[in-house]
C-alpha positions, 0 to 999 in steps of 0.5 A: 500500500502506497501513501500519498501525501497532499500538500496544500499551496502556499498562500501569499500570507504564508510566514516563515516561522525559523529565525532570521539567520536559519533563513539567511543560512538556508537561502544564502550558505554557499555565498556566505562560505565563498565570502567567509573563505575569501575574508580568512584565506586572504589574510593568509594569502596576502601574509604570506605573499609578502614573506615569499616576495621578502623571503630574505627580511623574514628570515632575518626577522626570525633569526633576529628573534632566536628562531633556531635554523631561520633560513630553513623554516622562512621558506616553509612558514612562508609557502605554508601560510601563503599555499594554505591561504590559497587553498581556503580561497579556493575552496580545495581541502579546505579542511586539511588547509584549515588544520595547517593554517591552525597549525601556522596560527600556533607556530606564529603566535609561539615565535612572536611570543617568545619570552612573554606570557599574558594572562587574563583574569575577570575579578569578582569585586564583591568575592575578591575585596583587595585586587591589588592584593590579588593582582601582586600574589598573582604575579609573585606565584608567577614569578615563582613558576618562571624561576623554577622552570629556569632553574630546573 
């Protein structure tokens, strides 16, 4: 036995119940992935071309930042961010090129980081009445860790 199912015509007052983004997403995802990739993979192809075109001022940026064999990773830092970024543009395995830019991501921030450690803290002024007492036993702990490490 085979059921037919009958659907009554839209009429012209017809609403869309979903949110506005569910219909935006519906209606226009390709779109929104083709400018989504344009606007990330670009700032890595733009970046990265300029390392390639000045291969010689970022690999002496890198060495005068103590990256050890400077003149062996500006190649591949710099064909990485720039190919990974052109392959997200592109749309071609944009999911591995994404596994690769965010293993750029993580490599860049590391380098340019060296040395420095930023942390942030959101202090709940009515649990925490001194902060800058808080603030200074923060920054002693941390000062204890950092020697430690040093010396171990």
């Amino acid at each position: 036995m085979t059921t037919v199912y009958h659907h009554a015509p839209h009429s012209a007052h017809h609403h869309d119940s979903r949110p506005l983004i569910d219909r935006v997403a519906a209606d226009y995802g390709n779109a929104l992935w083709l400018v989504g990739r344009i606007l990330i993979g670009g700032i890595f192809v733009q970046s990265g071309l300029g390392k390639l075109m000045d291969l010689n001022g970022f690999t002496a940026m890198l060495a005068g930042g103590g990256v050890p064999m400077a003149s062996v990773l500006a190649p591949i830092g710099a064909a990485a961010e720039f190919g990974g970024g052109l392959a997200i543009v592109l749309g071609l395995a944009t999911r591995y090129a994404a596994l690769l830019m965010i293993g750029f991501v993580i490599m860049a921030t590391l380098i340019s980081h060296r040395g420095t450690c930023c942390v942030g803290v959101a202090v709940d002024t009515a649990a925490v009445t001194d902060v800058p007492l808080l603030r200074r036993s923060l920054r002693e702990g941390f000062d204890e860790v950092v020697a430690a490490g040093a010396a171990g």
